[in-house]
C-alpha positions as CSV (number, residue, x, y, z in Angstrom):
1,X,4.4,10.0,-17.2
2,X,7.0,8.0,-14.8
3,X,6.1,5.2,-13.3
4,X,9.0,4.5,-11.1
5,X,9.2,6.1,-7.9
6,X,10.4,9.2,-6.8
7,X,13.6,9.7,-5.3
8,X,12.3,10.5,-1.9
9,X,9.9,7.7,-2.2
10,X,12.8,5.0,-3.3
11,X,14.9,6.2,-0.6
12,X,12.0,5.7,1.9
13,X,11.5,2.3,0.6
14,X,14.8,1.1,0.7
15,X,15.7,1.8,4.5
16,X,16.1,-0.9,7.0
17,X,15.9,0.3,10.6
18,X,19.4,0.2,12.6
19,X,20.6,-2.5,14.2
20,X,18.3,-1.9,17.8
21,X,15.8,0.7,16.3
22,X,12.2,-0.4,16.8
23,X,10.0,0.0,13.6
24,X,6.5,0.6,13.9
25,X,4.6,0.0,10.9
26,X,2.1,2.8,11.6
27,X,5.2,5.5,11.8
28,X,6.9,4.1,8.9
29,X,3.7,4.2,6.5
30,X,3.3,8.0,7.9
31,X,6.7,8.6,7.2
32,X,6.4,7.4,3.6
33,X,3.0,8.8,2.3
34,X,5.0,12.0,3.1
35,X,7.4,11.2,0.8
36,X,4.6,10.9,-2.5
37,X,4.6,13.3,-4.3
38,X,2.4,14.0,-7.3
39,X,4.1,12.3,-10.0
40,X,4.5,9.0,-7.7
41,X,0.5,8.9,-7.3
42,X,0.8,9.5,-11.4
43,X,3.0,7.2,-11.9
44,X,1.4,4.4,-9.7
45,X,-1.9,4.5,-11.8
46,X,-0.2,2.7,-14.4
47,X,1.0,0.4,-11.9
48,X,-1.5,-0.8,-10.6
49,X,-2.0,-3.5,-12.9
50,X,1.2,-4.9,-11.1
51,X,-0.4,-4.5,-7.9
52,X,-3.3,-6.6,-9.2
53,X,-1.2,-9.3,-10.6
54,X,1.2,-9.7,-8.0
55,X,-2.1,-9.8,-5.8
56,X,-3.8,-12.5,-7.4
57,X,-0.7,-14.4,-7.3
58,X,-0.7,-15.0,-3.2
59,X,-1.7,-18.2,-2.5
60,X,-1.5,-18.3,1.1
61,X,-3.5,-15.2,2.2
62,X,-7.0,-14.8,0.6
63,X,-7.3,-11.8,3.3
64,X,-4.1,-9.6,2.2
65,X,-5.4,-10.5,-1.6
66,X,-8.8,-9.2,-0.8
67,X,-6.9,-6.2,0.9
68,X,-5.4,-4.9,-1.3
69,X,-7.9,-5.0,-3.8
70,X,-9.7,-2.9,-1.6
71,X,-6.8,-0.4,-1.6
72,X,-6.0,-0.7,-5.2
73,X,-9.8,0.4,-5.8
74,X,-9.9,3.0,-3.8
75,X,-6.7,4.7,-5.1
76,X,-8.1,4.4,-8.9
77,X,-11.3,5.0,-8.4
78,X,-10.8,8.1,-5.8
79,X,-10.1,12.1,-7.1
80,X,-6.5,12.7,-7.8
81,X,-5.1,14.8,-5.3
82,X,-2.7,14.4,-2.4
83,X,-5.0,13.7,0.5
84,X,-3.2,11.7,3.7
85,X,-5.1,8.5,2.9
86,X,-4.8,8.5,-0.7
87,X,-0.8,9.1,0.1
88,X,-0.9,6.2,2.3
89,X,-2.4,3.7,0.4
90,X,-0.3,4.7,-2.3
91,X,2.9,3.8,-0.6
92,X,1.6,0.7,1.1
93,X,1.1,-0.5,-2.3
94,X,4.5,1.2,-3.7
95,X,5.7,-1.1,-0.6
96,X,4.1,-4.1,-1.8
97,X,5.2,-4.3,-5.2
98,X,8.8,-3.0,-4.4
99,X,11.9,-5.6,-5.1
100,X,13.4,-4.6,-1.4
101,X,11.5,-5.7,1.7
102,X,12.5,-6.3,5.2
103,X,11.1,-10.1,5.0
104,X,11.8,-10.9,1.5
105,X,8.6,-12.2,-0.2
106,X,10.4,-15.2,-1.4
107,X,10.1,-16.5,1.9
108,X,7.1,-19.4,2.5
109,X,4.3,-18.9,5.0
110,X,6.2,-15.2,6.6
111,X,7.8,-13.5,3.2
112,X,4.4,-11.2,3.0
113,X,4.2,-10.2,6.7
114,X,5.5,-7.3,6.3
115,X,3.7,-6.1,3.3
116,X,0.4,-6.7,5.5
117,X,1.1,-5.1,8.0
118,X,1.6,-2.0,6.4
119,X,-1.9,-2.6,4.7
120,X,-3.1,-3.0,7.8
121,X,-2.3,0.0,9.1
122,X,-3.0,1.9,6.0
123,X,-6.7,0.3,6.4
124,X,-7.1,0.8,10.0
125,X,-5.7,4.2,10.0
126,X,-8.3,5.2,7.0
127,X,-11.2,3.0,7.9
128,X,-13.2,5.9,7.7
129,X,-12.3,7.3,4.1
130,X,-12.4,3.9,2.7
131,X,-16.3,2.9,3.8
132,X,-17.0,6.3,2.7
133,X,-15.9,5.7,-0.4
134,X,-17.5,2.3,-0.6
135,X,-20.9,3.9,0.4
136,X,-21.0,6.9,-2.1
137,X,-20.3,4.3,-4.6
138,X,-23.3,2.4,-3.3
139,X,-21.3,-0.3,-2.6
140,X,-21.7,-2.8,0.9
141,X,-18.2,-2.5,2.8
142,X,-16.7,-5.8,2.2
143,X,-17.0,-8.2,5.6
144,X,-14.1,-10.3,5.1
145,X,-11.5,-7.4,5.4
């Protein structure tokens, strides 16, 4: 079982937009779920570990930790399959633990603005999937998202 990612899916996370091309986070999480494939959502499984780790460790932002718990629970606890939001919140956290950003992480106070943006938009753009999956679990939908 790989846990690195696919080809498609390293080349997706490695671009930088051109000098003057705007870069919409929405378009470029789209852009990347489409590049996951089956081993990458495999693979990430025995990432996510990583993911929870590298979490915990953010001192600054209680909300993006908090986030992306909510998205590292929904990927392991939802059905394996290739669904658009499982894809989604698979690559935003691919994106998140990654070693290549576009603000590297190292940097204080703005290093992990990128990396919530892209949550945000995988959250806002499957709002509905996710409380779903929080209510058929019997679970209240977390109010400090």
């Amino acid at each position: 079982m790989k846990t690195i990612p696919s080809a498609p899916l390293s080349r997706h996370l490695s671009l930088k937009p051109a000098a003057g091309e705007p870069q919409n986070p929405t378009s470029y999480l789209v852009a990347g779920a489409a590049c996951v494939n089956d081993d990458d959502l495999t693979g990430l499984r025995k990432l996510l570990p990583q993911v929870r780790k590298k979490s915990a460790a953010i001192a600054d932002s209680m909300r993006l930790h908090r986030r992306l718990g909510v998205l590292a629970d929904y990927f392991q606890e939802s059905p394996a399959g290739t669904l658009p939001a499982r894809r989604e919140v698979a690559f935003a956290l691919y994106y998140f633990l990654k070693g290549y950003d576009l603000i590297p992480d190292s940097i204080p106070e703005i290093g992990l603005l990128d990396d919530a943006l892209l949550v945000e938009s995988a959250l806002q753009r499957n709002q509905h999937v996710l409380r779903s999956h929080w209510a058929a679990r019997g679970r209240a939908w977390p109010d400090s998202i």
